[in-house]
N, C-alpha and C positions, 0 to 999 in steps of 0.2 A: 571186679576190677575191669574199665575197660581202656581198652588202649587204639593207639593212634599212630596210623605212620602212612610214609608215602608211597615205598617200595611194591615195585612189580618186579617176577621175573619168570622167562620160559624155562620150564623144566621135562623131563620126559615122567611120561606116569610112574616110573620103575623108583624114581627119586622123590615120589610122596612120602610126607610124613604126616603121623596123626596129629593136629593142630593148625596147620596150613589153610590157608583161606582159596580154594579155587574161582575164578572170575572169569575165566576165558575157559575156549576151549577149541580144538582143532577142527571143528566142525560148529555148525550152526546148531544153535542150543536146542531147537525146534527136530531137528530130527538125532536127537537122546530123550532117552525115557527120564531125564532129571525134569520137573516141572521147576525149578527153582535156580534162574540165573545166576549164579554165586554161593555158594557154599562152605559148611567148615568140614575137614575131614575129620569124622570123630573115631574112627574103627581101620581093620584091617580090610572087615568089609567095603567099605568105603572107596579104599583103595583099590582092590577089585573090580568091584562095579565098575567107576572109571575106564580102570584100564580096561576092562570088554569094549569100551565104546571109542575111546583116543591112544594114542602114542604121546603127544603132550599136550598139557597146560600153561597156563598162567598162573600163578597167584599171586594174590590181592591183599595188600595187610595196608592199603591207602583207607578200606572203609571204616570206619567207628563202628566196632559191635562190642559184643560180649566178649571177651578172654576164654578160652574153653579151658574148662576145666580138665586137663588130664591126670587128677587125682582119681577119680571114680570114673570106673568103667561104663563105657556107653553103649548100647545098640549101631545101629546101622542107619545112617541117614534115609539110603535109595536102597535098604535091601527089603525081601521081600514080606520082613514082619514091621512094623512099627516102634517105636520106642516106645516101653512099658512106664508113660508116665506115673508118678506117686506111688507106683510100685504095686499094685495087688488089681489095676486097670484092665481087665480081659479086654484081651484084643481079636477082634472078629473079623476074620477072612472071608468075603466072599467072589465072585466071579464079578471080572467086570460089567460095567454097565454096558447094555445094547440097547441103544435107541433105535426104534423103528426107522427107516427111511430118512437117515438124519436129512436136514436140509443147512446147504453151505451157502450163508448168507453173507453178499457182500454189501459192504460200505458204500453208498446210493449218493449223499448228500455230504458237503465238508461240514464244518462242526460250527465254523459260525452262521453257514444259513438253517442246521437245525437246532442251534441254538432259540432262535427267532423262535420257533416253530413248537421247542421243548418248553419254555419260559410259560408260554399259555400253559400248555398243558399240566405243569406242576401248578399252575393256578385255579384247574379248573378241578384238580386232584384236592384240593384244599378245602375247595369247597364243597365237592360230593362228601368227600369225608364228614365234613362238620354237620351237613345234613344229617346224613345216614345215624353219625353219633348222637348228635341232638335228639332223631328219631327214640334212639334208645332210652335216650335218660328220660324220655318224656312218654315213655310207655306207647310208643305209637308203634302201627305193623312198617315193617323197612319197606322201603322199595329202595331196590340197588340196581333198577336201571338206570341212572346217572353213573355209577361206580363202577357199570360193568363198560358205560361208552367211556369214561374216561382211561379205561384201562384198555379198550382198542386202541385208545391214541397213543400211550405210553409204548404199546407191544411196536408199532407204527414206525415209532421215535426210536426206539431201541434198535429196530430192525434197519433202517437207515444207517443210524449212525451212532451204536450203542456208546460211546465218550457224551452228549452234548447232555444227554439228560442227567447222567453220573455226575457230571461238571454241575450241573447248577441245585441238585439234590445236595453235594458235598457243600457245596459254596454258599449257598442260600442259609436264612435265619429263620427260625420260627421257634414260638414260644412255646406251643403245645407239645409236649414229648410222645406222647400217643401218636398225632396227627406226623411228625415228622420221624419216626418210629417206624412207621407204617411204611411210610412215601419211600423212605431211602432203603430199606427191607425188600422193597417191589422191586426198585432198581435194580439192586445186588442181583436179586433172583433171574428177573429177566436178561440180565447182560449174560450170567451164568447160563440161561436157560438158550440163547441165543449160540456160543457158543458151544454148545451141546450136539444142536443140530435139532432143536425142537420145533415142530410145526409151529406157526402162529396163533391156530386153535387151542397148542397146551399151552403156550406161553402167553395166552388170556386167560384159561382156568388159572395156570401157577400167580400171574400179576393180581387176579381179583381176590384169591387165595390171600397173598400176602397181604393186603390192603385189607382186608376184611380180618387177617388174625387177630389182631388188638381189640376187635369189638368188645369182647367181652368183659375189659380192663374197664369198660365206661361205667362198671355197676359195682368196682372197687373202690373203696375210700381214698381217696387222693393223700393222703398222707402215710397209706402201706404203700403205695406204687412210688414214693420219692422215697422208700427207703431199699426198695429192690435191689438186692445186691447185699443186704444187710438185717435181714429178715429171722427171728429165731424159728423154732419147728411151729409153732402156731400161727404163726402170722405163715409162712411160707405156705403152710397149707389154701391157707384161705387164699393166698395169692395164687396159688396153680390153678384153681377152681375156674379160672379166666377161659380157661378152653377150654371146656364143660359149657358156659356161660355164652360162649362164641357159639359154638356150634347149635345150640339151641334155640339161641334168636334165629338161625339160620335156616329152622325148618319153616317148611310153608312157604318159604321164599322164593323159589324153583330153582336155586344157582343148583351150578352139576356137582355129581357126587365126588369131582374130580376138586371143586375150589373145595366143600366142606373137608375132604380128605387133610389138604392143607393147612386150612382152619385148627384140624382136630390131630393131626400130627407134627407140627411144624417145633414142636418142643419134644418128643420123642430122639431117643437118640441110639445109635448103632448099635450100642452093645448093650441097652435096654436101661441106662441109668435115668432116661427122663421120663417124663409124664404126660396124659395122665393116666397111660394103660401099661407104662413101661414096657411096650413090645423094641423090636430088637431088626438088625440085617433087613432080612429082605420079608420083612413083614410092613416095615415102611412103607408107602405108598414114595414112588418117587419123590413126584413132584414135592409133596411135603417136606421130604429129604435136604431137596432145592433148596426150599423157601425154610426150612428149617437152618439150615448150616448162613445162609444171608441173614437171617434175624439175629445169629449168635454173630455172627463177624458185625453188623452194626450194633450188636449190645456192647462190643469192646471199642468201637470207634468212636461211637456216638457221644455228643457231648453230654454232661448230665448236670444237673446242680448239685448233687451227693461226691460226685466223684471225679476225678483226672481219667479223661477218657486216654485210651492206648492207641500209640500212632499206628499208624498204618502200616508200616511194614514190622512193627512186633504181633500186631493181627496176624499176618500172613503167616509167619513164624509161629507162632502161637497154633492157628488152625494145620498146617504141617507136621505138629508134631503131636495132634488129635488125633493123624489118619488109623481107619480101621480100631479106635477107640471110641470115641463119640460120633466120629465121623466118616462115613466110606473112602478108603484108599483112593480109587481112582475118582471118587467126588470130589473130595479136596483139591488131588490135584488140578481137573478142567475149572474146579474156581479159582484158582492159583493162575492159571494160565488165562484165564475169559480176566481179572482184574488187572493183573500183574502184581508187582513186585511190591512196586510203588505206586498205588491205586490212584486214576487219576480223581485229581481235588487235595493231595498228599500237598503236603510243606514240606519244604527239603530244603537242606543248605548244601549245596556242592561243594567240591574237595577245596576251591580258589576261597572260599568264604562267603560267595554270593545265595543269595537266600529266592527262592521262588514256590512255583506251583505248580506239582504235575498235571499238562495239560491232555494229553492221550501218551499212551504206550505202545511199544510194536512188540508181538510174540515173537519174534526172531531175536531179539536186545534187549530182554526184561529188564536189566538194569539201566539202561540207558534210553528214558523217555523223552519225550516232550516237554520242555518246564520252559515256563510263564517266570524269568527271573524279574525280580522288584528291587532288587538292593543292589549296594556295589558288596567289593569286597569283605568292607566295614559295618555291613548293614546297616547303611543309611540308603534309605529310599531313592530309588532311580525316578528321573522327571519323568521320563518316560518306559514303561514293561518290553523287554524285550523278548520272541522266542527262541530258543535252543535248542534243535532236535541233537541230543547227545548221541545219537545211532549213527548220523549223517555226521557232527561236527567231528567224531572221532575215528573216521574210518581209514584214515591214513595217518592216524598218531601209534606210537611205539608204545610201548607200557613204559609207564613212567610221564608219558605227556596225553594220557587222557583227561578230559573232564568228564568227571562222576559225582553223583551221591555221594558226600558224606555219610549225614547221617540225615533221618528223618524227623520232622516237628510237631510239637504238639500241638494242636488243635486251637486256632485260636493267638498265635504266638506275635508279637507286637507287633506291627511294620508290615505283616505281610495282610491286607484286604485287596482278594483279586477285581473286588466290586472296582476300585479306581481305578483298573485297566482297562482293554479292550483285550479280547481274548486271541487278536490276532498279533497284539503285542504294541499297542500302543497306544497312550492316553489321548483322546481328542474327543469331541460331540459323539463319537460309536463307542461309548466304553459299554462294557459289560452292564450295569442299571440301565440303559436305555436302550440297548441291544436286545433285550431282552422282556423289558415293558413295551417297546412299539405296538 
């Protein structure tokens, strides 16, 4: 069941109850250990947590989600074990991540002069790829320095101004599911990887890594890769064999042990249920880790022709309630926090009725980003895109006169092509196709 309303109100934490929708809080979200701007409370837990960190709340029942059940008893959202999904899931604790010497990169260039800038680059990503592929099917030795210069650019891109390349990886079309598989897998990983605080020498191993995962799909039957997702135990076999196949073109090619790790782990998962050694925790190689947890959040976003891909913010939702089960606790969360909520390239319809696109997010306002609206209330097309920073436009509204997310869109949904806008919010000679081709 899910249900819909408009009500806000402040309460003190002593007056939660389990089913409540939290959305605010008395403190910037950014300094509590919650990775996830809004919340249901499902436990007693719950309530606790909280209350260690505020005196009161908001809550929120204006968003469209799920109804929670409080028929069956839950775990703890933010406590310190995970939810025991499907019920027999071993959930694996380890110590958090330490990155060496993270490095805290800022924001260099705005998003429409690296758009300019990202638009080549996923073009020139296209074409190394297809090279590189083509090499394989046609039995030739790789050469992946074109792959590995195209992946300084993307690290480049990312590091400037991680939204511009996300934005047109999300937004852009392309036929090949492999090649576009690939592309938007790098992305994930290096925004994530950026966010971290990782050098730009891993975050060229992790980007070439990603890019280079799929090779091994190119010596698969194209008719077992369009059923992925739907595969009996023979076929699935043969289908994991991919990264075996990856890694093995890979030798003799001189890439570091550091992309092959990625290559040869990036399906590997936490608590040892993936392949193809089914190792577990901290036997993972990070980066792999990385690139592994982005190639599963673009397996559930990504558009497919077999299947209705899952919006973006049941992704997020989804990989939250993985942590410390397929996926490391505090991993999940910095990619929760490096995407957001509502990952930009998201279709969303706000609470008024107006339909747009989230254009970047702020980590202090997860729910409240940036969006690229296209429609009026009615969803009929606006002449002209306008932008919305929801962080800024609400910041002297009461609960009850914000505008927010609704709810999120799927992929693809009528009326909404950001190509006929201009990403700075308005249609004329700079839209986004020519912003982007110059």
């Amino acid at each position: 069941m899910r249900v819909v309303g408009v009500r806000q109100r402040k309460i003190a934490v002593q007056d939660l109850e389990v089913g409540m929708f939290v959305s605010e809080l008395d403190r910037p979200w950014h300094q509590t250990p919650f990775p996830i701007q809004g919340f249901p409370i499902r436990s007693q837990d719950d309530i606790r947590s909280v209350g260690s960190h505020c005196k009161w709340v908001v809550i929120d029942i204006a968003e469209l989600r799920e109804k929670v059940n409080l028929g069956k008893p839950a775990g703890p959202v933010f406590g310190k074990r995970a939810r025991n999904l499907g019920g027999n899931r071993e959930v694996i604790q380890l110590p958090p991540l330490q990155i060496k010497e993270p490095v805290e990169y800022e924001t260099t260039a705005t998003l429409k002069k690296e758009l300019k800038v990202s638009g080549r680059v996923l073009a020139d990503v296209e074409t190394a790829l297809s090279r590189v592929f083509g090499s394989v099917q046609r039995e030739e030795t790789l050469d992946l320095r074109e792959v590995a210069g195209v992946t300084r650019k993307m690290v480049s891109s990312v590091v400037r101004n991680p939204d511009a390349l996300l934005w047109l990886s999300r937004t852009r079309e392309h036929d090949d599911y492999i090649y576009r598989h690939a592309m938007n897998t790098a992305v994930w990983a290096l925004v994530c990887g950026r966010h971290l605080g990782l050098n730009e020498g891993l975050l060229n191993h992790l980007g070439l890594g990603c890019l280079l995962s799929q090779v091994g799909k190119t010596e698969l039957p194209v008719e077992l890769l369009k059923k992925e997702g739907r595969l009996d135990a023979d076929e699935f076999a043969r289908y994991r064999s991919y990264v075996g196949r990856g890694v093995a073109m890979l030798d003799g090619t001189g890439v570091s042990r550091a992309v092959v790790s990625v290559v040869q782990g990036h399906r590997e998962r936490h608590n040892g249920s993936g392949f193809p050694e089914g190792v577990r925790g901290d036997r993972i190689p990070l980066l792999a880790k990385i690139g592994g947890l982005a190639e599963f959040f673009e397996t559930l976003i990504g558009p497919r022709e077999t299947s209705e891909p899952m919006t973006p913010a049941k992704a997020v939702n989804l990989l939250y309630d993985m942590r410390n089960i397929e996926f490391q606790e505090d991993l999940v969360e910095k990619f929760i926090q490096a995407v957001g909520i509502y990952p930009t390239g998201s279709l969303v319809q706000l609470n008024n009725g107006q339909r747009g696109i989230v254009v970047s997010h702020s980590a202090e306002r997860r729910l409240w980003p940036r969006v690229m609206v296209m429609t009026d209330r009615n969803q009929q097309p606006l002449q002209s895109a306008k932008i919305i920073d929801l962080a800024s436009f609400n910041e002297d509204k009461g609960p009850g006169e914000t505008l927010s997310i609704a709810e999120c869109l799927p992929h693809g949904t009528e009326g909404l092509n950001p190509e006929h806008f201009d990403v700075t919010g308005t249609e004329s000679r700079w839209n986004l196709s020519r912003l982007v081709g110059s």
